[in-house]
C-alpha positions, -999 to 999 in steps of 0.1 A, spaced: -605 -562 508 -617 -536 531 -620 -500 523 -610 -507 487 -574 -523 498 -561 -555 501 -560 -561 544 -544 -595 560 -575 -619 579 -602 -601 571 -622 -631 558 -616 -643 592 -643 -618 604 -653 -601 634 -642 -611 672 -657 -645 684 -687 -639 707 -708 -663 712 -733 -649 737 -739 -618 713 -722 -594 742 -708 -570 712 -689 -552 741 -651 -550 741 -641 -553 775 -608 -578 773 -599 -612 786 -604 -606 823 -637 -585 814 -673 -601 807 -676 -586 777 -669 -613 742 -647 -640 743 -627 -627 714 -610 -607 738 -574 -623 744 -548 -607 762 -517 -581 745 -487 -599 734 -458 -571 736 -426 -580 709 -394 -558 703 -384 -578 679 -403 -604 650 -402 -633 676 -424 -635 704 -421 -660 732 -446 -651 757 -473 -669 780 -511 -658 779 -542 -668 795 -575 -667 783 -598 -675 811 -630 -673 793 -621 -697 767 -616 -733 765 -598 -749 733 -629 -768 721 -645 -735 714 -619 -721 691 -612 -753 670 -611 -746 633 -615 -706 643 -586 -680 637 -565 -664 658 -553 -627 646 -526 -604 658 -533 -568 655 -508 -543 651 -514 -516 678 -519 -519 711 -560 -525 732 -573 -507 754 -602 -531 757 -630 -505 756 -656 -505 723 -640 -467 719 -625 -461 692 -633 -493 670 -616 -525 677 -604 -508 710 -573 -489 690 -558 -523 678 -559 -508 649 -546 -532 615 -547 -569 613 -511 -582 605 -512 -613 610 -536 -647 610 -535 -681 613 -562 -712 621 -565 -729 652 -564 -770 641 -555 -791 675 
């Protein structure tokens, strides 16, 4: 729950940063790791390759991966960049 309603992953909580950056600045920035890049989908299926080059699997074993449903400007302005909504979540288990 969050504001009183019922919103997907947020028990997942906040964007992985480990060095305590709390700056939003996206995957090619230096601010957290939680930054991964924009995956763009006209459709429900999305077949896309992404880099992260901050993170290495080990890290995110056992952590969740979200998928927000607006677009990031990658700036801590407004909150969660404009991502706006979580719509998605799963767990990262290999």
């Amino acid at each position: 729950m969050k504001d009183g309603q019922m919103q997907a992953g947020i028990a997942a909580g906040e964007h992985y940063d480990p060095d305590h950056k709390k700056s939003h600045k996206g995957p090619q920035g230096m601010g957290h790791k939680g930054d991964l890049p924009a995956l763009e989908s006209k459709s429900e299926a999305i077949d896309q390759t992404v880099t992260a080059p901050h993170l290495r699997i080990a890290e995110i074993r056992g952590r969740s991966l979200m998928i927000h449903e607006g677009g990031d400007n990658y700036r801590d302005q407004p909150q969660n960049g404009g991502g706006k909504g979580r719509i998605a979540c799963g767990v990262i288990r290999k």
